[in-house]
C-alpha positions as MATLAB code, in Angstrom:
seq = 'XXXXXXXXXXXXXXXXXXXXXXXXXXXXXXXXXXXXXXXXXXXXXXXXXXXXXXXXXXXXXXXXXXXXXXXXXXXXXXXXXXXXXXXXXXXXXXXXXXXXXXXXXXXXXXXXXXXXXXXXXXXXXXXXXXXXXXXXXXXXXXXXXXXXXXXXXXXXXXXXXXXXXXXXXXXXXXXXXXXXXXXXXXXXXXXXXXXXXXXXXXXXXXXX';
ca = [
       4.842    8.188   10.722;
       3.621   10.879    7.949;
       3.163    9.182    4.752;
       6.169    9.037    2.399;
       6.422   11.168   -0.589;
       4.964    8.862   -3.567;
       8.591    9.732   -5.906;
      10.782    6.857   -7.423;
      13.076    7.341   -4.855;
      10.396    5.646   -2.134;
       7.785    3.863   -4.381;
      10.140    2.358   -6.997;
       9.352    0.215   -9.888;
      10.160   -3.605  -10.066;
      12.909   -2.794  -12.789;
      14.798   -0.343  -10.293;
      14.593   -2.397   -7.228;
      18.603   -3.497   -5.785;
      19.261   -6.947   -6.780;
      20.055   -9.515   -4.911;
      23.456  -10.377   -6.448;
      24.742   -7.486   -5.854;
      27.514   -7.653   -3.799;
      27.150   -5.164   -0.210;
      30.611   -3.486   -1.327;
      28.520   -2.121   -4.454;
      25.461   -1.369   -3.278;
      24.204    1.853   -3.042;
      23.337    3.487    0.387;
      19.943    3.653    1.070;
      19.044    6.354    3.343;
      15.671    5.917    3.960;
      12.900    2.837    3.342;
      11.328    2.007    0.089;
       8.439    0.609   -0.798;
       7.320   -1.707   -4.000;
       3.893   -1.117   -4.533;
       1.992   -3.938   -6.412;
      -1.047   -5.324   -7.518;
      -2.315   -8.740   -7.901;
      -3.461  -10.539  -11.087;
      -2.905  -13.801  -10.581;
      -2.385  -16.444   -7.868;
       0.275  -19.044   -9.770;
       0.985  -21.044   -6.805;
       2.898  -24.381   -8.000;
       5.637  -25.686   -5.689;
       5.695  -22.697   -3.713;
       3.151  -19.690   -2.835;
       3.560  -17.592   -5.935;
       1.422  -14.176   -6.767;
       1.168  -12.505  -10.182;
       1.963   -8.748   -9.500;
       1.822   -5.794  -11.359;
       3.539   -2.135  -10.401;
       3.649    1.475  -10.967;
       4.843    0.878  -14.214;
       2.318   -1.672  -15.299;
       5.151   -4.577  -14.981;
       4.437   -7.984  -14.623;
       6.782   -9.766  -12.274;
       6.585  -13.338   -9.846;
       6.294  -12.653   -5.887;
       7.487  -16.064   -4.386;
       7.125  -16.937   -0.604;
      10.320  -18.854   -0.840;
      10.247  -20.255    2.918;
       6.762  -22.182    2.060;
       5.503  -25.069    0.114;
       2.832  -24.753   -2.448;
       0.287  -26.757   -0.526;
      -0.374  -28.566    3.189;
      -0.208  -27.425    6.502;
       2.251  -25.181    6.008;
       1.758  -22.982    3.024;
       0.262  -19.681    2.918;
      -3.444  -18.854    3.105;
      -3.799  -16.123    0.621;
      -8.017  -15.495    1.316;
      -7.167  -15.460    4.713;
      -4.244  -12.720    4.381;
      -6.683  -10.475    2.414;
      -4.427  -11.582   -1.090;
      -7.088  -11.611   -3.614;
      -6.808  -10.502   -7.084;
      -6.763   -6.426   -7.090;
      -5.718   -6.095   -3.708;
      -2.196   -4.250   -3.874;
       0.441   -5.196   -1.533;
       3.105   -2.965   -0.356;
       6.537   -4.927   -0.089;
       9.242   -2.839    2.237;
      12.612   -2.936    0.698;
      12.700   -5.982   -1.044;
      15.015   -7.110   -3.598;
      14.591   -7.995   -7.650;
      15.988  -11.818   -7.371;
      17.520  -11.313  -11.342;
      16.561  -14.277  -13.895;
      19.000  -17.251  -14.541;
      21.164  -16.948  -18.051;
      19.207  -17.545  -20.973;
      15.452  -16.710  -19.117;
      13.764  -13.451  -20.740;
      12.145  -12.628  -17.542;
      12.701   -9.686  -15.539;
      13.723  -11.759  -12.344;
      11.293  -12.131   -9.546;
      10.828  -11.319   -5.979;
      11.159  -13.426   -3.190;
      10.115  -13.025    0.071;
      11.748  -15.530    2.777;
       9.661  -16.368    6.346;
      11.174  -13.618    8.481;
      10.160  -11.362    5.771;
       6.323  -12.213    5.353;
       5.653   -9.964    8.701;
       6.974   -7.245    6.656;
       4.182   -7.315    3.828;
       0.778   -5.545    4.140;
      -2.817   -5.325    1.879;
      -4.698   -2.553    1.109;
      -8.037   -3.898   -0.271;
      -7.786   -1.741   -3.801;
      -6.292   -1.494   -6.860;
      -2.932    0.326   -7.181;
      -4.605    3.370   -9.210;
      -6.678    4.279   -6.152;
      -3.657    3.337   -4.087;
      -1.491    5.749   -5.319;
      -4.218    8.561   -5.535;
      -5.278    8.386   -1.542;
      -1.465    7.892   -0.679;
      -1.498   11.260   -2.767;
      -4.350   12.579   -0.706;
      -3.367   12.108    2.707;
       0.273   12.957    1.858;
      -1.339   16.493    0.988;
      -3.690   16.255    3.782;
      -0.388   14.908    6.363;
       1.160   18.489    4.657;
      -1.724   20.748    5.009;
      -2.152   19.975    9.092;
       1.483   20.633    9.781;
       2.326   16.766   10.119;
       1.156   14.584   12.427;
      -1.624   15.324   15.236;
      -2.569   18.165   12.776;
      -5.870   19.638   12.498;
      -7.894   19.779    8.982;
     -11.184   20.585    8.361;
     -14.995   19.312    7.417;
     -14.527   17.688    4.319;
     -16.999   18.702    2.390;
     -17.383   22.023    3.572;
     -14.226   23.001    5.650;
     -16.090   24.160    8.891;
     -13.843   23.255   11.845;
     -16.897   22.942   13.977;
     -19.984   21.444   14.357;
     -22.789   22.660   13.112;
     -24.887   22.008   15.928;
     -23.566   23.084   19.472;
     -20.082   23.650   18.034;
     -17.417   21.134   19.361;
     -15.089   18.470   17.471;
     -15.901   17.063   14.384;
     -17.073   13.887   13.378;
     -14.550   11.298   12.562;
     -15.950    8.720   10.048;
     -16.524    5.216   11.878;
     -14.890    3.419    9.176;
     -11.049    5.185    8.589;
     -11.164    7.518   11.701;
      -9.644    9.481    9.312;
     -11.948   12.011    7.045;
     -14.446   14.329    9.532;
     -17.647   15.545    8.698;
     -19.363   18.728   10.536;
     -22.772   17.246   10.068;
     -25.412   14.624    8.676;
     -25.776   16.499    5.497;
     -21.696   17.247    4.884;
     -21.089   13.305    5.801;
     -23.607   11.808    3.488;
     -22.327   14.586    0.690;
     -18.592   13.032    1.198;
     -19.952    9.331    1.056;
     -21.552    9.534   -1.971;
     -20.482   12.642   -3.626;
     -16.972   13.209   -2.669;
     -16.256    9.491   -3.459;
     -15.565    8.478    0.205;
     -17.845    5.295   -0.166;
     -14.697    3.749   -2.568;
     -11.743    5.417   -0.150;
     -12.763    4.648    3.448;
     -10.763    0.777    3.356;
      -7.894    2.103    1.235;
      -7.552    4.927    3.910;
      -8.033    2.908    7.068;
      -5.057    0.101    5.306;
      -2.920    3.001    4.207;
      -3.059    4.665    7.785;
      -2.438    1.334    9.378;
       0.762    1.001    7.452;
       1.949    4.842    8.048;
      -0.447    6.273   10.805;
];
């Protein structure tokens, strides 16, 4: 699956999401999936699992695991998920839970136990997020889709530079490919590869 345009259409903001009271008669068709994209501030876990998000727009909103208590056997293990504060979670078409008369708030989100398969991590903030979805949405482009051949990425050779031959995938994304020693240690520090290879290797995990 290439990775999805990053428009308002498919990455929308908390504020645009459907809500959940609205009835199926009135929704609006969605054609394809949408993603929120959001990062975590704060882990406000009372009675139930509850994250402190932030999105696109720089929004605050609640993400509540609904399904789960707050504490004991059965709650939610956020270090062991990878849910720390700065990781950004992608949530696949969830729904903006709207706030109860007389609350200020936004609404919330709420994600129920048959949904919590649904939600992945990528170990970064949501600026870098956005900018390697941006990256290897251009890159996904430039090869002609998926199974597509690029280039050395520091230099551009298509080859080795020894013997010829495939490139060198880096060990950590399988992603990015180097032509040799030089070019790879280049990309690592100089072509800022050292803070993308985890973003990449999450992002390609959730749209290889």
């Amino acid at each position: 699956m290439p990775i999805p345009n990053l428009t308002p259409t498919t990455f929308p903001p908390f504020t645009a999401l459907p809500l959940t009271t609205t009835p199926p008669s009135l929704e609006t068709p969605q054609e394809n999936e949408y993603y929120l994209l959001a990062q975590i501030t704060e882990n406000m876990t009372l009675t139930k699992p509850t994250l402190i998000l932030s999105d696109l727009t720089g929004t605050s909103f609640a993400l509540v695991f609904a399904s789960r208590p707050g504490s004991g056997p059965d709650t939610l293990d956020f270090k062991k998920l990878g849910y720390k504060k700065g990781a950004t979670l992608v949530l696949p078409n969830v729904k903006r839970t709207p706030p109860k008369e007389g609350d200020q708030s936004r609404g919330f989100v709420s994600i129920s136990r048959e949904e919590e398969g649904g939600v992945r991590v990528v170990p970064g903030g949501l600026e870098g997020v956005g900018r390697v979805l941006g990256l290897l949405g251009g890159r996904d482009l430039k090869r002609g889709g998926e199974g597509g051949k690029g280039g050395c990425e520091s230099c551009g050779n298509r080859t080795r530079n020894e013997g010829g031959g495939e490139l060198m995938k880096c060990t950590g994304c399988g992603e990015v490919e180097y032509c040799c020693k030089e070019c790879q240690v280049k990309g690592w520090d100089e072509g800022g590869h050292k803070g993308d290879c985890k973003l990449i290797k999450a992002i390609r995990a959730i749209w290889p």
